[in-house]
Backbone as a printed PyTorch tensor [residue, N CA C, xyz], in Angstrom:
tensor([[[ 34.6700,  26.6550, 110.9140],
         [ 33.7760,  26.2570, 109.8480],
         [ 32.4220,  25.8010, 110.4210]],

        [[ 32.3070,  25.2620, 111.5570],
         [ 31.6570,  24.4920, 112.2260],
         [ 30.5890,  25.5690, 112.8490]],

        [[ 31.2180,  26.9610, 112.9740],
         [ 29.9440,  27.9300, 113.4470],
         [ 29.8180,  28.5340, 112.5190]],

        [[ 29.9470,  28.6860, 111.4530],
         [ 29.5230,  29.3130, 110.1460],
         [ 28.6300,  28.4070, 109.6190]],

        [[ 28.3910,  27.6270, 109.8060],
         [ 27.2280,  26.8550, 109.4260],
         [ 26.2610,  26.8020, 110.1390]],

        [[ 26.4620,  26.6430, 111.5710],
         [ 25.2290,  27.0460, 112.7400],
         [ 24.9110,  28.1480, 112.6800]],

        [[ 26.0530,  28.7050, 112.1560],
         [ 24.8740,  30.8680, 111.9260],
         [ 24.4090,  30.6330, 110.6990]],

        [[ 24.8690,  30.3110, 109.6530],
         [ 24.0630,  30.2070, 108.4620],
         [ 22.9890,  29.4990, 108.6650]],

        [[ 22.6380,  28.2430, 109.5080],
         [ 21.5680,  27.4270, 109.6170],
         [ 20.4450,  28.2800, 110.3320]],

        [[ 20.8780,  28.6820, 111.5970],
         [ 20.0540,  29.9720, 112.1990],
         [ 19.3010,  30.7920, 111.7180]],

        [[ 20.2390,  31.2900, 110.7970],
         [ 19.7370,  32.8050, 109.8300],
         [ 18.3530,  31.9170, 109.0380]],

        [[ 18.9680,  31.1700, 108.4260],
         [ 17.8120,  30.6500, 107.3650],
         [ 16.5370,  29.8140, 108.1810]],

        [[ 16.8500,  29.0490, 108.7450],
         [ 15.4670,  29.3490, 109.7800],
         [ 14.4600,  30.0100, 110.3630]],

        [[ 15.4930,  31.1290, 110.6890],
         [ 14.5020,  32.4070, 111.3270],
         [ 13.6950,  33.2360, 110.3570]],

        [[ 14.6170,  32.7720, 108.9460],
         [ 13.6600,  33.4990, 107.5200],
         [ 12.6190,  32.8120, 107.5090]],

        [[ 12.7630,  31.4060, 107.2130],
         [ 11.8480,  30.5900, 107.0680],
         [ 10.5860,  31.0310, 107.8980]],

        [[ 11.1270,  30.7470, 109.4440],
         [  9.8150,  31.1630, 110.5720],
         [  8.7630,  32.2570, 110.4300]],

        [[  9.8240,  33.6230, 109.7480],
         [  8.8190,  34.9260, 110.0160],
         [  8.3090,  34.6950, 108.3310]],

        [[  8.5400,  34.1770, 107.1650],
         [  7.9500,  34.1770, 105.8360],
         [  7.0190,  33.3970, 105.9350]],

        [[  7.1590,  31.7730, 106.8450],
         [  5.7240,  31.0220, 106.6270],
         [  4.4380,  31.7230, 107.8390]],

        [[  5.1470,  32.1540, 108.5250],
         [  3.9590,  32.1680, 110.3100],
         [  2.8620,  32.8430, 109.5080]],

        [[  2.9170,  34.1050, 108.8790],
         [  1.7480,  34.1710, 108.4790],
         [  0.6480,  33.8130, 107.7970]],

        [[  1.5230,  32.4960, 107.0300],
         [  0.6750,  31.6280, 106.0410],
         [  0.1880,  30.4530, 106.8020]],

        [[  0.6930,  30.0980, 107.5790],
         [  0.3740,  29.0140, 108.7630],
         [ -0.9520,  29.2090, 109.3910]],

        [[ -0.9700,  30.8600, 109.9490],
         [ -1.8950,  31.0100, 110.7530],
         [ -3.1110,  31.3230, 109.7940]],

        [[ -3.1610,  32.2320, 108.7490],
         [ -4.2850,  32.2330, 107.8150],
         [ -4.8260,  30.9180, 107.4710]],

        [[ -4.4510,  29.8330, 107.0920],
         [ -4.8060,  28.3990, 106.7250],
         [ -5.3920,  27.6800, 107.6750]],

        [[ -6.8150,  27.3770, 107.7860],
         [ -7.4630,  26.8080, 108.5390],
         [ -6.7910,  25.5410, 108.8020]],

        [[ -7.1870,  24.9110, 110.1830],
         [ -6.4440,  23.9080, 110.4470],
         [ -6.8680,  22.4060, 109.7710]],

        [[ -8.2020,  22.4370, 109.9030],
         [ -9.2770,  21.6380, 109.0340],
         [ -9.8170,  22.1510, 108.3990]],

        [[ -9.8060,  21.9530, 107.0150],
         [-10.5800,  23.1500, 105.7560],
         [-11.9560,  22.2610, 105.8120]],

        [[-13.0540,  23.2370, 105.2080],
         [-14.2760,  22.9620, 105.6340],
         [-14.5550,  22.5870, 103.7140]],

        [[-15.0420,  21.6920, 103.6430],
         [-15.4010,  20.6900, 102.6280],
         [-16.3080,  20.7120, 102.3070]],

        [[-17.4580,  21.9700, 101.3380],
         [-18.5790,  21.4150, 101.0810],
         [-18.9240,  20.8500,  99.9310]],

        [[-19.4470,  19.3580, 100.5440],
         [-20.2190,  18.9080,  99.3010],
         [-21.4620,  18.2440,  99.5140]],

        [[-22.0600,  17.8590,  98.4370],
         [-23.4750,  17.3410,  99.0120],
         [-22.9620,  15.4040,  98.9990]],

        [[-23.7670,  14.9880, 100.0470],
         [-23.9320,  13.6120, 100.2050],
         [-24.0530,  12.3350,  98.5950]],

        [[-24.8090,  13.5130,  97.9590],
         [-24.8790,  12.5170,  96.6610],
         [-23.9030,  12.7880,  95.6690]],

        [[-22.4540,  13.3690,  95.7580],
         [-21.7890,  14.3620,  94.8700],
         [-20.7550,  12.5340,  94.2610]],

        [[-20.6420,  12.7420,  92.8120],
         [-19.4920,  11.5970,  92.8910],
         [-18.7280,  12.3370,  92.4630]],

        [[-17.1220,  12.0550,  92.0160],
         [-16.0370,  12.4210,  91.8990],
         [-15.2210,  11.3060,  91.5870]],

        [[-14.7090,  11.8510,  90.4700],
         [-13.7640,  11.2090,  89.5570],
         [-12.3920,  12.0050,  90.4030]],

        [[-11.6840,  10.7250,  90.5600],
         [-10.1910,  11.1470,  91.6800],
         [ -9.6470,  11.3370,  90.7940]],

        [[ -9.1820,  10.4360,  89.5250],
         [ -7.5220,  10.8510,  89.4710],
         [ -7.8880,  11.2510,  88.1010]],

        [[ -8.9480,  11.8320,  87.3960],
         [ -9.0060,  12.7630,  85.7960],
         [ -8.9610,  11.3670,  84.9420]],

        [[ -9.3900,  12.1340,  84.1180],
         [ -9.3200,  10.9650,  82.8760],
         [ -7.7900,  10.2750,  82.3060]],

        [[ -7.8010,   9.6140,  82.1910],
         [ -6.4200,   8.1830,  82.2090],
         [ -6.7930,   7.0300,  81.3190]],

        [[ -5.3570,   7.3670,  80.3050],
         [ -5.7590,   6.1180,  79.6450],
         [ -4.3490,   5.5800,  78.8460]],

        [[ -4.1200,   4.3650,  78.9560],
         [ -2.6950,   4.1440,  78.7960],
         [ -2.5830,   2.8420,  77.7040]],

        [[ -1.6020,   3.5590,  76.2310],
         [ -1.8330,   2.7570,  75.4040],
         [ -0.4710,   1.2510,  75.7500]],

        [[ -1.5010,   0.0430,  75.4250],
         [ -0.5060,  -1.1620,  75.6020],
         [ -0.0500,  -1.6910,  74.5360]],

        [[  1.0830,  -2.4270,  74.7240],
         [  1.7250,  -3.0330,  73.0030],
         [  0.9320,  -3.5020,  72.0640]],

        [[ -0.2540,  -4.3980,  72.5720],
         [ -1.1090,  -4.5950,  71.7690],
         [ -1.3080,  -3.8140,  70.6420]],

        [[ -1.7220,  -2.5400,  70.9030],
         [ -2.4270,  -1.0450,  70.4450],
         [ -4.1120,  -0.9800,  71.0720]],

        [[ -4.5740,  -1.9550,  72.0480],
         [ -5.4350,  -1.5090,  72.8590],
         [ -5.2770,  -0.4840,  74.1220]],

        [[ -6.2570,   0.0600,  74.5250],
         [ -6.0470,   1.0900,  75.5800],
         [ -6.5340,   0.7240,  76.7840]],

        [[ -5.8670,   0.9720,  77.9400],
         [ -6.3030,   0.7620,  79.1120],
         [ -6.5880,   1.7880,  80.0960]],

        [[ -8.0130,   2.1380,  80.5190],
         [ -8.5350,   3.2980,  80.9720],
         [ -8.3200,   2.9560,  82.4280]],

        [[ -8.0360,   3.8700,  83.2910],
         [ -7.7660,   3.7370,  84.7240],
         [ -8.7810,   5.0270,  85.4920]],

        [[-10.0390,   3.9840,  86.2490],
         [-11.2580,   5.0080,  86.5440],
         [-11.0800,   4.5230,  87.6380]],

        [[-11.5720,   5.8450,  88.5190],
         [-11.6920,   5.1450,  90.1800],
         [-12.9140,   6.7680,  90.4830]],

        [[-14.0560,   6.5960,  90.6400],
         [-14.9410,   7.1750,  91.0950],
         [-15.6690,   7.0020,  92.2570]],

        [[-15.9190,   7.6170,  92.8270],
         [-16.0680,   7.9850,  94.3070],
         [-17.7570,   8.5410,  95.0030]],

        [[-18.4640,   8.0110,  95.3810],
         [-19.8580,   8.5070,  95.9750],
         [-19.3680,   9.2370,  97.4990]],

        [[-19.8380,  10.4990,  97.3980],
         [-19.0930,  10.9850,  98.9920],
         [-19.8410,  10.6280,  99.8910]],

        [[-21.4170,  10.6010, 100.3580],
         [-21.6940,  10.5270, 101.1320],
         [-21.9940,   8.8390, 101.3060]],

        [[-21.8510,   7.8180, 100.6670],
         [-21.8450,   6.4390, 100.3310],
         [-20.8150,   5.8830,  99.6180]],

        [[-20.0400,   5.2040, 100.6480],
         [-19.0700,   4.3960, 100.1080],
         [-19.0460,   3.1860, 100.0460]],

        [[-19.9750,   2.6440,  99.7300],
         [-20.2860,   0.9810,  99.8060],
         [-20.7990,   0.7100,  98.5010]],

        [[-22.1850,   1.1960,  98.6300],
         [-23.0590,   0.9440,  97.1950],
         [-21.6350,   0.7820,  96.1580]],

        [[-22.2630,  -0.2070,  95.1540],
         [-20.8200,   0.1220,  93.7100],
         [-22.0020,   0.9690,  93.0570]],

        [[-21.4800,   1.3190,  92.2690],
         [-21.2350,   2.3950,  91.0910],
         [-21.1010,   1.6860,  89.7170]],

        [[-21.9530,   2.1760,  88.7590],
         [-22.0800,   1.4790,  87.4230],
         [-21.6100,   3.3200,  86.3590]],

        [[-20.4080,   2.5860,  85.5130],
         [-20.2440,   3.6730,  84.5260],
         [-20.2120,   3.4300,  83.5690]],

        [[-20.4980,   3.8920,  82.6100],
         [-20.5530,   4.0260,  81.2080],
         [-19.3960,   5.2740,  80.5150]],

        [[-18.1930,   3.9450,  79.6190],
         [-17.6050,   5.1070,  78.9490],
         [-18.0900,   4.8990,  77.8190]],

        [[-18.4200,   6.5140,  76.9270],
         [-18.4610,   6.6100,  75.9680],
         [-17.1370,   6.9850,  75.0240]],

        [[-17.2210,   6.6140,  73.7130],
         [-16.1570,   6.9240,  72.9580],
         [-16.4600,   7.2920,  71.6840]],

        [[-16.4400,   8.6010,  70.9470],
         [-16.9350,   8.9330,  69.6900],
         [-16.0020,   9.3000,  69.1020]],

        [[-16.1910,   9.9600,  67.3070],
         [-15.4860,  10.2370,  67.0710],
         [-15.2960,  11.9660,  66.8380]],

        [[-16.0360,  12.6400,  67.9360],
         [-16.0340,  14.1340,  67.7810],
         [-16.3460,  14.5790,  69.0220]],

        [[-16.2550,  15.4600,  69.7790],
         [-16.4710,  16.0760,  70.8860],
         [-17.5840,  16.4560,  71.6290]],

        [[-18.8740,  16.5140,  70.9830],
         [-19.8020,  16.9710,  71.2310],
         [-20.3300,  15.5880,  71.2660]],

        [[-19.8010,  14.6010,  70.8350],
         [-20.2340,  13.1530,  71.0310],
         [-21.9570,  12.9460,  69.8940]],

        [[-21.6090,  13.0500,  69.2640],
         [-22.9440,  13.0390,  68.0980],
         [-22.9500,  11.7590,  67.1900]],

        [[-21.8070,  11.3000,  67.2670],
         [-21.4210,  10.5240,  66.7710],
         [-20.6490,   9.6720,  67.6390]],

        [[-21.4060,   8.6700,  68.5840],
         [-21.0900,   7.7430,  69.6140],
         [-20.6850,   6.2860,  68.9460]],

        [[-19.4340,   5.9920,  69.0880],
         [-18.6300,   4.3790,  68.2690],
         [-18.7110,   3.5310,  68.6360]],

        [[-18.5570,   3.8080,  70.4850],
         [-18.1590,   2.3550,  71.2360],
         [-19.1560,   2.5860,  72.7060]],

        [[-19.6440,   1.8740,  73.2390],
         [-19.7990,   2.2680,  74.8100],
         [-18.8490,   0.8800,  75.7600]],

        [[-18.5620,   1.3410,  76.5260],
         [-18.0290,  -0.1840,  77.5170],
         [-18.8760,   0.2690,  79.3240]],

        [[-19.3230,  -0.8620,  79.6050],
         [-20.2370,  -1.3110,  80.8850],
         [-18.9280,  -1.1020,  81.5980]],

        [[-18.8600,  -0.3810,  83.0340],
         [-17.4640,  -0.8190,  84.2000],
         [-18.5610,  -0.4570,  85.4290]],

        [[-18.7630,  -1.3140,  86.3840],
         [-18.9240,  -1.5730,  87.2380],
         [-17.8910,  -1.3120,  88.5770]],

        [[-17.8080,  -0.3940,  89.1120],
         [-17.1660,  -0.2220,  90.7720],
         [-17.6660,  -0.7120,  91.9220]],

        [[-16.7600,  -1.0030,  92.5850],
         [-17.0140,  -1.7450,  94.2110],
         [-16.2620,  -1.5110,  95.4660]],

        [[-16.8920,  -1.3410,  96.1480],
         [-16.1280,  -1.2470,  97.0590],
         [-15.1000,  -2.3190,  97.2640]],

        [[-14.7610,  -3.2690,  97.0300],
         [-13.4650,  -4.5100,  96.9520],
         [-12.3260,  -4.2190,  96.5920]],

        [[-12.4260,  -3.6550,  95.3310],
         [-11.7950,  -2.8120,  94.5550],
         [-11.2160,  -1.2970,  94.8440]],

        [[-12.0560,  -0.7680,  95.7510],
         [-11.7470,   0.7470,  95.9260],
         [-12.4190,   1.8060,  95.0240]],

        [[-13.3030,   0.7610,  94.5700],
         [-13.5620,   1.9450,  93.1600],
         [-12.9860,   1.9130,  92.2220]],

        [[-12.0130,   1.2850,  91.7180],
         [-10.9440,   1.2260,  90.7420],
         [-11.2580,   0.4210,  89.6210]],

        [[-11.6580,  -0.0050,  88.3940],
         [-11.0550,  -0.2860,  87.5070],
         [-10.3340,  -0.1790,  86.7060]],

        [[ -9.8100,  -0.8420,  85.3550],
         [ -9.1340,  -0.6870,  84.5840],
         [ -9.5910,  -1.4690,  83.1540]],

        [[-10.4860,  -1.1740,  82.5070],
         [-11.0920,  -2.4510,  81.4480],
         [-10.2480,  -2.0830,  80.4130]],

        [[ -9.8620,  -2.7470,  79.3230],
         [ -9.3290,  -2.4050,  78.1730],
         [-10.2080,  -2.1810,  77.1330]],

        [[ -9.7490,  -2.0270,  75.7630],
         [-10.7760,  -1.3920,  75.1100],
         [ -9.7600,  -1.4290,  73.9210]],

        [[ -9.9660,  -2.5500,  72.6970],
         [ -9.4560,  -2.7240,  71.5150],
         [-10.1470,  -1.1350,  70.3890]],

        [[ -9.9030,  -0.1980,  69.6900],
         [-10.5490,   0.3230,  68.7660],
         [-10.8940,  -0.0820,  67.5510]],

        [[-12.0330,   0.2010,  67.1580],
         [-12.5600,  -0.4910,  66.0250],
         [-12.0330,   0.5590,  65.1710]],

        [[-11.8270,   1.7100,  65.2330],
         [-11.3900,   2.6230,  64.0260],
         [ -9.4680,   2.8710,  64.4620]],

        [[ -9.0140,   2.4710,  63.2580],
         [ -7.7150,   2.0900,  63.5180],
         [ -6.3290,   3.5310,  63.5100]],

        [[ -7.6660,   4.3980,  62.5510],
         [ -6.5630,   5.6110,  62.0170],
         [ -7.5140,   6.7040,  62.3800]],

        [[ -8.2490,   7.0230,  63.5840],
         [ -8.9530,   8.5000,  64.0270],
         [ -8.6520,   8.4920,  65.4960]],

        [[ -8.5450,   9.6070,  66.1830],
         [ -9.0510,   9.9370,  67.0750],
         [-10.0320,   9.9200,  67.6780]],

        [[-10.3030,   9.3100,  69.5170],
         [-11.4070,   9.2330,  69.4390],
         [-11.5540,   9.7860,  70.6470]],

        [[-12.6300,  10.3720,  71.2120],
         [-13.0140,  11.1430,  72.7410],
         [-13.4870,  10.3470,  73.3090]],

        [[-13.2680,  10.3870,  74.4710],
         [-14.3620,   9.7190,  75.5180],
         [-14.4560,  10.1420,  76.6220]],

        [[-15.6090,  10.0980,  77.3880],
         [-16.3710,  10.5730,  78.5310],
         [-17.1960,   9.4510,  79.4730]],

        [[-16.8390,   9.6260,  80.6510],
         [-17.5730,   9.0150,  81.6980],
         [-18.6720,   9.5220,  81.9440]],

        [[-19.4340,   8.4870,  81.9470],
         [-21.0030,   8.4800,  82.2140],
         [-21.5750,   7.8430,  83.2520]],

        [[-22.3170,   8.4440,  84.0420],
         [-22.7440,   8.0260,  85.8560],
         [-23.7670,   7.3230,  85.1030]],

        [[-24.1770,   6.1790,  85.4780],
         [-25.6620,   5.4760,  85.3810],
         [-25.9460,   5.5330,  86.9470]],

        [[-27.3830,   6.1100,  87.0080],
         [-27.8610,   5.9860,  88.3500],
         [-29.5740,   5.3700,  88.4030]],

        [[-29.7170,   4.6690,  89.1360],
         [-31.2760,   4.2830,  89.0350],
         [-31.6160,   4.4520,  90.6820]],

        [[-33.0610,   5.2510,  90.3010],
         [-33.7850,   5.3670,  91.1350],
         [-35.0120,   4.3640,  91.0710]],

        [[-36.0880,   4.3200,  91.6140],
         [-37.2140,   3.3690,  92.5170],
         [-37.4260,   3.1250,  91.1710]],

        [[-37.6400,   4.1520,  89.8770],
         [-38.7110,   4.0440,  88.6370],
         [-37.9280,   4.2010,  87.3650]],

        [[-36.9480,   4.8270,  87.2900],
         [-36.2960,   5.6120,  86.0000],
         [-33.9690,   5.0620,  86.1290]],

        [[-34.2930,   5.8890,  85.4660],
         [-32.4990,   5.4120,  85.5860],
         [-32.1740,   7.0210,  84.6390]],

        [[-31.4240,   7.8140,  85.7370],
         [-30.6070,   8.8020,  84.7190],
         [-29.2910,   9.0800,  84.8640]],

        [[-28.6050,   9.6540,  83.8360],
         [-27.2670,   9.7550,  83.6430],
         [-26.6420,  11.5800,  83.5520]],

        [[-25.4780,  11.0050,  84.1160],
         [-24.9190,  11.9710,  84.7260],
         [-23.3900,  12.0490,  84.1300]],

        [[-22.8380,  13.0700,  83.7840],
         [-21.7740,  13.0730,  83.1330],
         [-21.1490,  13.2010,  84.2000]],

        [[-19.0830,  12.5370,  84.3620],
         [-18.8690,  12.5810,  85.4750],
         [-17.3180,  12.4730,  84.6310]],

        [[-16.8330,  13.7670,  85.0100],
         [-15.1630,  14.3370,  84.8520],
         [-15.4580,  15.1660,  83.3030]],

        [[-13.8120,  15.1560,  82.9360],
         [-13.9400,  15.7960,  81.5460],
         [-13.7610,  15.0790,  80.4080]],

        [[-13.9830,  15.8730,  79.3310],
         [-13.5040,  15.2640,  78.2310],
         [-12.1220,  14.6660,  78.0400]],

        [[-11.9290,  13.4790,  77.0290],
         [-10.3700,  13.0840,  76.8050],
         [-10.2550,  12.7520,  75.5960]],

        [[ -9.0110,  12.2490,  75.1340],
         [ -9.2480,  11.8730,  73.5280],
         [ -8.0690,  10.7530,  73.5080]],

        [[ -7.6770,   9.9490,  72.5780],
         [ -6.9590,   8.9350,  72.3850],
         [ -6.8160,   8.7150,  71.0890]],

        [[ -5.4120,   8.6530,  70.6660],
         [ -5.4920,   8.5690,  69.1370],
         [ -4.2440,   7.3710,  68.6960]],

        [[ -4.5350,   7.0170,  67.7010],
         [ -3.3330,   5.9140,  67.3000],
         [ -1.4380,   6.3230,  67.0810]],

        [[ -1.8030,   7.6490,  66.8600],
         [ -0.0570,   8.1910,  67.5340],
         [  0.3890,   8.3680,  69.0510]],

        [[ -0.5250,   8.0910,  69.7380],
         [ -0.1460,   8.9360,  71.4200],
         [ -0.1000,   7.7200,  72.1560]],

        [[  0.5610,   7.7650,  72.8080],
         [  0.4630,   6.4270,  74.0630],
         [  0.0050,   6.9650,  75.4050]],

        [[ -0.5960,   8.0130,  75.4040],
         [ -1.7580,   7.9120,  76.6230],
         [ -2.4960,   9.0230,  76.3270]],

        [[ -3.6770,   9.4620,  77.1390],
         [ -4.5040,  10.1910,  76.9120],
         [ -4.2070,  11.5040,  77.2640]],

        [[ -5.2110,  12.2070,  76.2800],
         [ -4.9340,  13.9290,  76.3740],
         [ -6.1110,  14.6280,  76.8330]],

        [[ -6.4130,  14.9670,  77.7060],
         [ -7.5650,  15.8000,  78.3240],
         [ -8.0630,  17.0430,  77.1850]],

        [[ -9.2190,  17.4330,  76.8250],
         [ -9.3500,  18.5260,  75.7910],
         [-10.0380,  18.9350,  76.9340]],

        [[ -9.7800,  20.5630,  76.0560],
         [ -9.7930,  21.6470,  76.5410],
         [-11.5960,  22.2990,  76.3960]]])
């Protein structure tokens, strides 16, 4: 029994070896990463998790690639339509490096029975002006769902 398993173990190894080697060797060893120095990035997608209350708790962690110190000021918006024309709520979140970038602010809704979208918004200021930058995708949150749904 005892070498029927060392040949079976064998066999399936040696499959293994000749099915991955060629995928091994095509795959760079360090993949080459381009992005620009000023690029931010939203890590983990839009997140938002309803609590017993019936407030929601958004979980943002955004990222400056070529600067990881400076914090980061965002603006979520929350409307009640997609194209955002109709803007309900905004909430101030502030990132830091202390933190990792991470918050989590909550966010009571003032409209009790709609759906509502929301989108992250980069605030950036330069020497003179301050402009904004949309940053990930759309999401939505509604009073039946207990967490958020990314739209399409």
């Amino acid at each position: 029994m005892n070498q029927r398993r060392r040949f079976l173990k064998s066999i399936a190894s040696f499959i293994v070896s000749v099915s991955v080697a060629p995928v091994i060797r095509a795959a760079p060893f360090k993949p080459e990463i381009t992005r620009s120095d000023n690029q931010y990035v939203l890590t983990n997608g839009n997140r938002a998790m309803k609590m017993p209350d019936g407030s929601w708790r958004f979980w943002i962690r955004v990222i400056k690639i070529g600067d990881r110190k400076t914090p980061i000021l965002i603006t979520i918006q929350l409307a009640t339509d997609r194209s955002f024309s109709q803007v309900v709520d905004t909430i101030d979140v502030k990132l830091d490096a202390s933190h990792s970038f991470i918050a989590m602010p909550r966010y009571k809704p003032t409209l009790h029975s709609s759906t509502l979208y929301y989108r992250y918004i980069l605030v950036q200021s330069s020497s003179n002006s301050l402009s904004q930058q949309i940053v990930g995708p759309v999401a939505s949150i509604s009073p039946w769902s207990n967490i958020s749904q990314p739209e399409q």
